[in-house]
N, C-alpha and C positions, 0 to 999 in steps of 0.2 A: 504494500500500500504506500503511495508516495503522503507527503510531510506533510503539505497542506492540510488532505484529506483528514489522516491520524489528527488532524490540531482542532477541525472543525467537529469532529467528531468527543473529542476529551473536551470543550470546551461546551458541548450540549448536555453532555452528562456531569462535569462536575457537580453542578449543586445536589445531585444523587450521592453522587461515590462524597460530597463532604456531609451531608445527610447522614449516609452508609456506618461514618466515621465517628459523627458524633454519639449516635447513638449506642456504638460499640466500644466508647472508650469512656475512660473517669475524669477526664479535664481537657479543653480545649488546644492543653497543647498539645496532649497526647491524639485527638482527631486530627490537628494538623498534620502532626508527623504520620500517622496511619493515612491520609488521603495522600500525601508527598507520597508514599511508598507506593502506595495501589495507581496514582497517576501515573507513576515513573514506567512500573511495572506493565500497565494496560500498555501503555505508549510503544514500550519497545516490543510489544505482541503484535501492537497495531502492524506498525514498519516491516515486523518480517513477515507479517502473511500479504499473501497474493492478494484473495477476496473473502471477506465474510459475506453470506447471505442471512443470516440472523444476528445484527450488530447486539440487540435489545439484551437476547437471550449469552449473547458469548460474554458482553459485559456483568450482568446480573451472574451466569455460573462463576468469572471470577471475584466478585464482590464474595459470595455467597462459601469460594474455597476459602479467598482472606481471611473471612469473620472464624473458619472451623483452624484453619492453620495460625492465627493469632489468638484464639481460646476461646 
């Protein structure tokens, strides 16, 4: 996926993935830094795939691994 795309795309969903974050953590810094990880993270997913046909669903399954793989 070229850079633009990946930016317009992390940039519709932020207010989710920092949603995501707050809900999942004990203080605002700690949702910071968990949304910095999970954007960093999505981003460089984004860049190396070709095409997703389900953006909704691939975003939400790695929200949903974060929350199990951070506790």
């Amino acid at each position: 996926m070229d850079k633009q795309k990946a930016d317009e795309i992390l940039i519709g969903y932020l207010p989710k993935i920092y949603g995501f974050a707050v809900k999942n953590s004990f203080s605002y810094d700690e949702a910071e830094d968990i949304c910095a990880e999970i954007v960093k993270e999505l981003y460089e997913a984004l860049l190396k795939s070709e095409e997703i046909y389900n953006i909704d669903g691939y975003i939400m399954f790695n929200l949903q691994a974060e929350k199990y793989l951070c506790g």
